[in-house]
C-alpha positions, 0 to 999 in steps of 0.5 A: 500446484497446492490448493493456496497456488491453485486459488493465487492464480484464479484470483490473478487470472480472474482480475487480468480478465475482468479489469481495464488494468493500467501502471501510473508511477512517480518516485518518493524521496524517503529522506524525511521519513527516514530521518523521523523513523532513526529520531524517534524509533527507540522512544516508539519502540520504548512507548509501544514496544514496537518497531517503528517501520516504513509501511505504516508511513505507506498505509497511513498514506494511502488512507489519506489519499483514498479519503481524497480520492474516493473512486479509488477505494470504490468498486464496480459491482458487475452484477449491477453495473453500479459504482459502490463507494466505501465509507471505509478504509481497510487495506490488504498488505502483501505477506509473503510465506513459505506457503504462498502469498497472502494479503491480510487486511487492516481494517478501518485504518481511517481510525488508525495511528502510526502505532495501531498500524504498525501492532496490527501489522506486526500480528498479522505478520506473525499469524501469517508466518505460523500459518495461523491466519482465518479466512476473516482476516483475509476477507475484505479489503478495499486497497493492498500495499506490495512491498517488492522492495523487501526483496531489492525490487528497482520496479514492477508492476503490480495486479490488482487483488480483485475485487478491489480496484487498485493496488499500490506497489512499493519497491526498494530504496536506493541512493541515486542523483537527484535535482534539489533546488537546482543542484544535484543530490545524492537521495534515498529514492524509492520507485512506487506505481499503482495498477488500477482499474481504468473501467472505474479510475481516470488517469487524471484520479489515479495520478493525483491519487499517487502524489497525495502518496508522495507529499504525504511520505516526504513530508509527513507534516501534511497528514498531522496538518491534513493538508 
């Protein structure tokens, strides 16, 4: 193994043998989000020469249901035995190279639009793929987003990048037959699950952390409402 695969799997090893590591899943109707992105993609990508993607709908997501549910971007400090929570949000995303993954981090993303998420992910992306990335800007990061689905992954389940206590998994989105109003629908659904840590986050915190997830993605209304 190369030294990035070598350091892949004591992370990966590190984290099944310290964290109580449990999956929570739901599914996400992606129709509205999906709608807003082929609205308004060429004005954003007019405005802020970027292309205007699902991810940012997800990080953004998950800095309002972190705000939410706190224990979720906290930490055990095994030194100590504390729980330390962050007042901050800076999330890991997933990349995959030809070298390796790696999860460079988008910091305060509380203080972040639609458009400062998507530049920020975009160079990343681009320093990932020209090898390009420091240890600062993988150092850090409270959450990570995994985005399987890139790859047409139906489910999985995900680990945690230690230290951190949770990670949300993101998978592919596919047609299928879904009750509406009592009627059946044919809807572009996507399966997502969060591995946390259940020495720190309840069951109880963890699914509520996932349905501010869902509510905020099919309807994004609720975060410019800040409902």
């Amino acid at each position: 193994m190369n030294r990035m695969r070598q350091r892949i799997a004591q992370r990966l090893k590190e984290a099944q043998n310290t964290c109580a590591m449990l999956t929570t899943f739901n599914e996400i109707d992606m129709s509205n989000i999906q709608e807003m992105r082929a609205r308004h993609k060429d004005a954003f990508l007019k405005k802020h020469n970027l292309k205007l993607g699902f991810m940012s709908a997800f990080v953004k997501a998950s800095a309002f249901a972190l705000q939410e549910q706190p224990v979720v971007n906290a930490v055990i400090d095994d030194a100590t035995k504390e729980v330390v929570y962050r007042d901050y949000i800076d999330i890991s995303v997933a990349v995959a190279t030809p070298r390796g993954l790696v999860v460079p981090v988008i910091r305060n993303v509380e203080a972040m639009n639609y458009a400062d998420i998507e530049r920020t992910i975009s160079e990343l992306g681009e320093k990932a793929r020209k090898n390009e990335l420091a240890i600062e800007d993988m150092d850090g990061g409270t959450f990570t987003i995994s985005n399987g689905g890139v790859f047409g992954s139906l489910f999985g389940t995900p680990i945690i990048n230690p230290p951190q206590s949770a990670i949300l998994g993101m998978h592919a989105i596919f047609d299928r037959p879904v009750a509406v109003g009592g009627k059946v629908e044919v809807r572009p659904m996507m399966y997502v699950a969060l591995t946390y840590d259940h020495r720190l986050i309840d069951g109880r915190e963890a699914v509520t952390f996932l349905r501010k997830i869902k509510a905020a993605v099919e309807d994004p209304r609720v975060l410019l409402l800040d409902l």
